[in-house]
C-alpha positions as CSV (number, residue, x, y, z in Angstrom):
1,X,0.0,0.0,0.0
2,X,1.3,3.9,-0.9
3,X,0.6,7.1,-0.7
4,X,-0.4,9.9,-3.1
5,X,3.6,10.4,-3.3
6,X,4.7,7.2,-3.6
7,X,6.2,6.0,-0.3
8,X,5.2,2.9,1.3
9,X,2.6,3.5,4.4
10,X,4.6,1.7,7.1
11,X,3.2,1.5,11.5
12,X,4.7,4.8,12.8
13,X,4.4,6.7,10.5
14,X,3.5,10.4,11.2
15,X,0.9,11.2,8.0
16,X,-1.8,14.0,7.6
17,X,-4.4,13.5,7.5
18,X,-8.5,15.3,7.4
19,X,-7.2,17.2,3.9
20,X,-3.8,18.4,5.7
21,X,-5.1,19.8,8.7
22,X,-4.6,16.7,10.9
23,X,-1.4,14.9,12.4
24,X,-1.3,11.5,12.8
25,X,0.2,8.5,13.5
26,X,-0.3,5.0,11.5
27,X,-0.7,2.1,14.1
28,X,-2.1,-0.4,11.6
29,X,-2.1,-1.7,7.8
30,X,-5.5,-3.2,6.6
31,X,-5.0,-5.7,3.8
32,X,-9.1,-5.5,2.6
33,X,-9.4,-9.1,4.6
34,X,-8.3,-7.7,7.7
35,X,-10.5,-4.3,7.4
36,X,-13.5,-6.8,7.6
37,X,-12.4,-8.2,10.8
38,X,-12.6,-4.7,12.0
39,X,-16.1,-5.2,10.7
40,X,-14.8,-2.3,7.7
41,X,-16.6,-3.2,4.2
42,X,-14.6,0.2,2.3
43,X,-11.3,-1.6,1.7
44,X,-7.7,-1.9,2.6
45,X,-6.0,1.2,4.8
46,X,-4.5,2.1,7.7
47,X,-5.6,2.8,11.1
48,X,-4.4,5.9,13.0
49,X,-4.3,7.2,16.0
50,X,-4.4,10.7,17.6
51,X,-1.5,10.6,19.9
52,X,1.8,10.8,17.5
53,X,3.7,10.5,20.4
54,X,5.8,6.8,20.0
55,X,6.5,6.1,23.2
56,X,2.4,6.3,24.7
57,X,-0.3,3.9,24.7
58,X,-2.6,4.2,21.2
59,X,-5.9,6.3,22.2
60,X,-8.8,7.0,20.0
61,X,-8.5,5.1,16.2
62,X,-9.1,6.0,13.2
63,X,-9.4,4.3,9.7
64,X,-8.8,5.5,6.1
65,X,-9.5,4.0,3.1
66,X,-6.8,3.4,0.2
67,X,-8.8,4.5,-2.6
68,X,-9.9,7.4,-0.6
69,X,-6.0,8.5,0.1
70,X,-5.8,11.8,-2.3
71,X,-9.7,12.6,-1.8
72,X,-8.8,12.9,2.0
73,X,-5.6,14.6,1.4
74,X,-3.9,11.5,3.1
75,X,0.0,11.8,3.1
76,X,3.4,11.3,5.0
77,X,5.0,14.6,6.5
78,X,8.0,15.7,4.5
79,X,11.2,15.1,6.6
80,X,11.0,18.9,6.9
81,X,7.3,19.2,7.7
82,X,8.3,15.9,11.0
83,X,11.1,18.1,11.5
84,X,9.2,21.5,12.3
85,X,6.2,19.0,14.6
86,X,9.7,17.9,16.4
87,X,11.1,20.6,16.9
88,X,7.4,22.6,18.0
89,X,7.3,19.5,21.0
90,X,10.5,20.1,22.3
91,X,9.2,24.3,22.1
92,X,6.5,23.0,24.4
93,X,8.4,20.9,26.9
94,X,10.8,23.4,27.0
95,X,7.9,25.9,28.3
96,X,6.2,23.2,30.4
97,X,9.7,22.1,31.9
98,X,8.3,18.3,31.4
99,X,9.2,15.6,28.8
100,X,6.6,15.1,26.6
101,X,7.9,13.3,23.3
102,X,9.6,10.7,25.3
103,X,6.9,10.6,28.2
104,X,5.0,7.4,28.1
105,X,2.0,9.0,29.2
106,X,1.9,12.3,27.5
107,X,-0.1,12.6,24.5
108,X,0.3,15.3,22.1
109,X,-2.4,15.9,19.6
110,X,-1.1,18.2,17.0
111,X,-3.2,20.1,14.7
112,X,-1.9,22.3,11.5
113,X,-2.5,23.0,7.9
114,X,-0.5,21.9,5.6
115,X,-0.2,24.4,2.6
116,X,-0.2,23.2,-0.9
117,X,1.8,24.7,-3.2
């Protein structure tokens, strides 16, 4: 399974999602058998979750649909665009004074836009 782009979707990764104004996290790959455990007729995907944090416990799920990838606006974050969410979380815990990316029970729900070109 790939994205718009071209990579492959792979668990962990950080992808946008909700046309680019979402941030999250890929916990699962649905082959279109395994999305009909999950009692899901659309088709293969990936479930997400909310928390892009690595090191937490998975909250809420979603699931998106491979044929609905580039309706959705579903993509991985440019190394630049993981780069800039990085570097906003360490902003954060620097202002906090407490570890959040590393924190296994910190979640961190991130919400931008992504700007197309």
């Amino acid at each position: 399974m790939k994205y718009p782009e071209g990579d492959e979707v792979r668990v962990g990764d950080i992808i946008w999602t909700n046309g680019g104004c979402h941030v999250r996290r890929v916990v699962q790959v649905l082959s279109a058998e395994e999305a009909l455990k999950w009692g899901i007729e659309d088709d293969s995907g990936l479930m997400w979750a909310r928390n892009i944090n690595p090191h937490s416990p998975i909250d809420m799920r979603g699931f998106e649909s491979e044929s609905d990838f580039s309706y959705e606006g579903i993509g991985k974050l440019s190394p630049e665009e993981l780069q800039y969410v990085e570097y906003l979380v360490h902003v954060l815990e620097a202002q906090l004074k407490e570890k959040i990316w590393h924190h296994p029970y910190a979640l961190y729900y991130p919400v931008f836009y992504r700007l197309n070109d």
